[in-house]
C-alpha distance (Angstrom), angle and dihedral (degrees) to the residues before:
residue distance angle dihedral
X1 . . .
X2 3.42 . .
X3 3.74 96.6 .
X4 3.79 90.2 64.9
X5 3.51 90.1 56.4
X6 3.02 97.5 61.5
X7 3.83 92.9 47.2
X8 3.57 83.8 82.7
X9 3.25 106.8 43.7
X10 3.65 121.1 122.7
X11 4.12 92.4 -122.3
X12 3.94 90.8 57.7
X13 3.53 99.1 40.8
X14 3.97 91.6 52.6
X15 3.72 88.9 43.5
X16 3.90 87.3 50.6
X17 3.48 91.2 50.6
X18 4.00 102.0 51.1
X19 3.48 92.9 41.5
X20 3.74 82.8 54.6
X21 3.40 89.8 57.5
X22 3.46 104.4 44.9
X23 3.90 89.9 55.2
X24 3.86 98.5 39.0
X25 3.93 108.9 102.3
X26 3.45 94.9 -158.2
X27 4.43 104.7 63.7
X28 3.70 97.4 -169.6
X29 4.22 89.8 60.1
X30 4.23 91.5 45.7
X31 3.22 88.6 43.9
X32 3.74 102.6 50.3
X33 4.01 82.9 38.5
X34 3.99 89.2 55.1
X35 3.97 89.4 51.3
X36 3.83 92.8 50.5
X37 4.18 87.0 49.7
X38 4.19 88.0 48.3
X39 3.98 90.0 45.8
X40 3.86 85.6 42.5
X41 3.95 102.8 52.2
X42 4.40 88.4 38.6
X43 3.68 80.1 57.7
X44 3.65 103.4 44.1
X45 4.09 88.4 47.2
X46 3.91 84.2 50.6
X47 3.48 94.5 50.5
X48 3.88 97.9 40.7
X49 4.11 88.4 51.5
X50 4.47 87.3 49.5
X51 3.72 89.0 50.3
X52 3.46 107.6 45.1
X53 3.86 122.9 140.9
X54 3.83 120.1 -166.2
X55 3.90 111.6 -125.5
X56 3.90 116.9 -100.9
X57 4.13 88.2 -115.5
X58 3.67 87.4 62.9
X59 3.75 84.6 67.0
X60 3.23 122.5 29.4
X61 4.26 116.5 40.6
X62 3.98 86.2 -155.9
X63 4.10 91.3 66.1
X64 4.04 103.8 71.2
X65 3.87 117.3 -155.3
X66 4.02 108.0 -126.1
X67 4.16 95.1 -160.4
X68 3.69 132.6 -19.7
């Protein structure tokens, strides 16, 4: 499970992306594919920051967090 987390993760995606680039023939296409991954992981940290939800256990002392 945790392996897909870190699929996302904004150190994997931007290693994806220059090791894209560095192996991509054409420059023009990894590059353009490197600005879409930038633009993607600015939004997804935008996004995660709108929609965050405090924990329950921030709340309520009765609900006990098992790991964080």
């Amino acid at each position: 499970m945790i392996f897909f987390s870190l699929l996302g993760s904004t150190g994997f995606i931007g290693t994806f992306s220059f090791i894209y680039f560095a192996l991509e023939t054409n420059k023009i296409k990894g590059l353009v594919f490197s600005i879409y991954m930038i633009i993607f992981i600015f939004t997804n940290g935008l996004l995660k920051n709108a929609y965050h939800d405090p924990r329950p256990f921030w709340y309520f002392d009765s609900i006990k967090a098992v790991s964080c």
